[in-house]
C-alpha positions in Angstrom: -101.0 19.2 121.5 -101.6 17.0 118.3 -102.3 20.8 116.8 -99.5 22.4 118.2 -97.1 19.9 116.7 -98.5 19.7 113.1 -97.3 23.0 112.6 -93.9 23.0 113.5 -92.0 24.4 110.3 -90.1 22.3 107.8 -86.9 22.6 107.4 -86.1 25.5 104.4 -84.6 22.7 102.2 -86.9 19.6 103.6 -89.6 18.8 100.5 -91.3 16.7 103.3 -94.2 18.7 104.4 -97.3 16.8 104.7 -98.5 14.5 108.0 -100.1 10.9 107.0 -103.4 12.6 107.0 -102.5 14.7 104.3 -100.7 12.2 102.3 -104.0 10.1 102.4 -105.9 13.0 101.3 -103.2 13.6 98.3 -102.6 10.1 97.2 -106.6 9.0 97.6 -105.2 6.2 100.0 -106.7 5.6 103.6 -104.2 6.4 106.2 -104.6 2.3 106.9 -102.9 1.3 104.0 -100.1 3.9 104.4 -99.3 2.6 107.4 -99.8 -1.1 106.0 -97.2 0.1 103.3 -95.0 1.4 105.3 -95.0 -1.6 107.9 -94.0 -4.5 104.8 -91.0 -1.9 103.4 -92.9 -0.3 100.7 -92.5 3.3 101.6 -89.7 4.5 102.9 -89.9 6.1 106.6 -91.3 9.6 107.1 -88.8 12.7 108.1 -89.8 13.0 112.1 -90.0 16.7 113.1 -91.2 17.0 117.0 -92.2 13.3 117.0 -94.1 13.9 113.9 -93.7 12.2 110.8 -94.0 14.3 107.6 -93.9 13.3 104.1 -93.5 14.7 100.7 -93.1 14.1 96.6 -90.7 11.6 96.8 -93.4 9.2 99.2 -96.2 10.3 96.5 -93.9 8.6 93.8 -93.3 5.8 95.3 -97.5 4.9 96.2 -97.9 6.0 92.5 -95.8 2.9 91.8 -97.0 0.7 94.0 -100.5 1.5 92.8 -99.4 1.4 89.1 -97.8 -2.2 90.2 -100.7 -3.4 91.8 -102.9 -2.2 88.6 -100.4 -4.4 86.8 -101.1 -7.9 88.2 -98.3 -7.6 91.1 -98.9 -8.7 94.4 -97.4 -7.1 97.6 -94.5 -9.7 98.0 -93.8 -9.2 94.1 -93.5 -5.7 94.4 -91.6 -5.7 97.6 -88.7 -7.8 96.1 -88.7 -5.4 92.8 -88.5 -2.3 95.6 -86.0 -4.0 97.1 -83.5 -4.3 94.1 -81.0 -1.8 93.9 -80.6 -0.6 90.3 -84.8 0.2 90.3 -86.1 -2.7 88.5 -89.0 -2.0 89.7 -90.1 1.0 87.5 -87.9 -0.1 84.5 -90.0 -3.2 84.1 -93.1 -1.2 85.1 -92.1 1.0 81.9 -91.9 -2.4 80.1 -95.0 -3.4 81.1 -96.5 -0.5 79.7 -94.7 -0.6 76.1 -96.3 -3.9 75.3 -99.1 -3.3 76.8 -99.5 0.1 74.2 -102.0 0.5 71.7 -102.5 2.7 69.0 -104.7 5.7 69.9 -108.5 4.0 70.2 -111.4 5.0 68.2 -114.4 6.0 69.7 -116.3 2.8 71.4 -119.2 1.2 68.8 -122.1 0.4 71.2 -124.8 -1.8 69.4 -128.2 -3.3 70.7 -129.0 -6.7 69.9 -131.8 -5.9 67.7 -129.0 -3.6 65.6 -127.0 -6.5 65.4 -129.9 -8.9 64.6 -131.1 -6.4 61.5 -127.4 -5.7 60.0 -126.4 -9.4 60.0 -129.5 -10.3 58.7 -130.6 -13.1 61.1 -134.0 -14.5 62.8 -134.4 -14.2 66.0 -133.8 -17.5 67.4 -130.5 -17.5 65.0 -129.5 -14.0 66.6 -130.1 -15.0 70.1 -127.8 -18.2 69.6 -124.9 -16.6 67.7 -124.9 -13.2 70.2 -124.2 -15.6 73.3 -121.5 -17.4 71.0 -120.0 -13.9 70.2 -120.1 -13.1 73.8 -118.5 -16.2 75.0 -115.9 -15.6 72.1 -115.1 -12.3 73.5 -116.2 -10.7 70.3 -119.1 -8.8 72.2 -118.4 -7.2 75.8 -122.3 -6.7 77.7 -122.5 -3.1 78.5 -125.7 -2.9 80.3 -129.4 -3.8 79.1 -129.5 -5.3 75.5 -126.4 -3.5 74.6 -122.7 -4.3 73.6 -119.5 -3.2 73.2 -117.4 -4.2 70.0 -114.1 -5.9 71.7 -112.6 -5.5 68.0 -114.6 -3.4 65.5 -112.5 -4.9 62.7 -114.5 -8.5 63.4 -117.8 -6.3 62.4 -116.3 -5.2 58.9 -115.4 -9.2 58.3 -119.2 -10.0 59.3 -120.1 -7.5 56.9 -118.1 -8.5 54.4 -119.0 -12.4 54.9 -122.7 -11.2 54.9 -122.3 -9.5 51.6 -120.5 -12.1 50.1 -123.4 -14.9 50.7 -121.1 -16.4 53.8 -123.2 -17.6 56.8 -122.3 -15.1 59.9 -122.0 -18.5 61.8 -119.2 -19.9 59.2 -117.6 -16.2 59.3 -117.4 -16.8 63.3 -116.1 -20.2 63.3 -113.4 -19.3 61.0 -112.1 -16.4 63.0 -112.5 -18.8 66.1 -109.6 -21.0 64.7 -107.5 -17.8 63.8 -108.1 -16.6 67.1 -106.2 -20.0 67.9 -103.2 -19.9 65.6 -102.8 -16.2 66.6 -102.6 -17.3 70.4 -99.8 -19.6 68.5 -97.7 -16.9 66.6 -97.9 -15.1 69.3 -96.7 -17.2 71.6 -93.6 -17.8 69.4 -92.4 -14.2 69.3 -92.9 -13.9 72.9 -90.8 -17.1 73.6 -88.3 -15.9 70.6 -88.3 -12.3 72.8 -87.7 -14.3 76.4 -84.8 -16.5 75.0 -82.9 -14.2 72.5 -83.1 -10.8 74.8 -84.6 -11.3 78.4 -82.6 -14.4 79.2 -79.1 -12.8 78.5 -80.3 -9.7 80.1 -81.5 -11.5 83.4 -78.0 -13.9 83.2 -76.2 -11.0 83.2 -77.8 -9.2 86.9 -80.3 -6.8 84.6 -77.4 -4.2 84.4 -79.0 -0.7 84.9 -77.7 0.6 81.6 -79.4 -1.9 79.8 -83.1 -1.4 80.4 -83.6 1.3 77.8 -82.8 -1.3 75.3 -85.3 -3.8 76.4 -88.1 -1.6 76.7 -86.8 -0.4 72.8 -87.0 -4.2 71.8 -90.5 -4.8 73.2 -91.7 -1.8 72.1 -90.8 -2.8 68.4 -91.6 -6.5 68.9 -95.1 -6.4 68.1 -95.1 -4.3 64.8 -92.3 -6.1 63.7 -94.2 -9.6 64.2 -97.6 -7.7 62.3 -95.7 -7.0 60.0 -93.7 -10.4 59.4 -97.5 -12.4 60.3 -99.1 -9.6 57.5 -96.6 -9.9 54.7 -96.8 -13.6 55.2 -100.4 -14.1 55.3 -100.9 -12.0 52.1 -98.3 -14.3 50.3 -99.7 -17.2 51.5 -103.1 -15.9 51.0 -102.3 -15.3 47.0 -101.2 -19.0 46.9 -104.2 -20.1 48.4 -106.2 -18.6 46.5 -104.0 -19.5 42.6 -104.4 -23.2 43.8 -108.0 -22.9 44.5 -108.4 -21.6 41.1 -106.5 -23.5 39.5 -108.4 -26.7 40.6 -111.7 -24.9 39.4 -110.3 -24.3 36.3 -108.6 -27.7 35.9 -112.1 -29.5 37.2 -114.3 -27.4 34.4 -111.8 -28.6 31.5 -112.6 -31.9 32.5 -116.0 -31.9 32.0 -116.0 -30.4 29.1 -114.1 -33.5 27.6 
């Protein structure tokens, strides 16, 4: 029987041609969770043909997005109440999600072993052992397996590099880019908050209007290489300053002793 009435014909026009079983089998879901799905409102109901329920494209979308949600942070309820709203907020802020959550296109990953890291930055083995757990605590180093690691940000290894060559301690190199890790966290912050008052605040006041989405997934899309470029342009400035006043003082300190 349960044979006979899988294959009764779709309908010419109906897109809807798969049973649960199949849908599992397309989507890499167990039937269990389909069903699960299904029961809390996620997916919408299957076309019934002969008592049996058949699905098609249009249910694959909609577990892609539920997925992609989940891979996101949202829970079940979350996404249920974004499903739920009429003018599809669910995928617009999914595509939101994904714009600042963009990178540019990744290099290759730099895998190191501790002993390449001990030899480059020049350091004794006790030293090395102490400042790799501090790097890894940092986030600078991601374990990969064995004695090997994964460069979170390969540009931190040029600064070691360069603090190595220039006679600084890798240890005062570290703690430095500690605290800019912390007024980073800051700046950031700060466009985030200016991004939530200025543009998602009105939007949300005004019911998220459908039309609108396209222009806030354009603003967060350009928010963060407009704040690089604002934090760049005023770190080299301020950098230049720095650096004129140091001098300066050198140079004001040296004529004094040769008075």
């Amino acid at each position: 029987m349960a044979t006979a009435k899988r294959l009764q014909p779709a309908s010419p026009e109906s897109p809807n041609r798969w049973t649960i079983e199949e849908l599992a089998a397309h989507t890499g879901l167990s039937v269990r969770n389909i069903r699960s799905h299904q029961a809390r409102g996620l997916l919408a109901p299957p076309e019934v043909r002969m008592r049996v329920g058949y699905y098609g494209p249009a249910h694959v979308s909609q577990l892609q997005l539920i997925r992609e949600l989940q891979d996101q942070g949202f829970n079940l309820n979350g996404i249920k109440r974004l499903l739920d709203d009429s003018h599809g907020a669910a995928e617009h802020l999914l595509r939101v999600k994904q714009a600042a959550a963009a990178q540019a296109p990744e290099s290759p990953a730099e895998i190191l072993s501790a002993v390449e890291l001990g030899r480059r930055f020049r350091l004794g083995e006790a030293e090395g052992r102490e400042l790799l757990a501090r790097a890894i605590e940092l986030g600078f180093l991601l374990p990969v397996g064995g004695d090997t690691y994964e460069l979170a940000n390969p540009a931190l290894l040029e600064v070691g590099d360069e603090a190595v060559r220039s006679g600084i301690p890798l240890r005062a190199a570290m703690d430095v880019i500690e605290d800019i890790g912390r007024h980073v966290d800051s700046v950031s912050r700060s466009f985030v908050k200016l991004f939530l008052r200025e543009v998602w605040k009105p939007f949300a006041k005004a019911d998220m209007p459908a039309e609108r989405w396209p222009e806030i997934e354009d603003a967060v899309e350009r928010l963060r290489p407009a704040a690089a470029k604002a934090v760049i342009g005023l770190f080299h400035d301020r950098m230049s300053s720095e650096i004129d006043g140091a001098l300066d003082e050198i140079t004001r300190r040296l004529s004094e002793q040769k008075r």
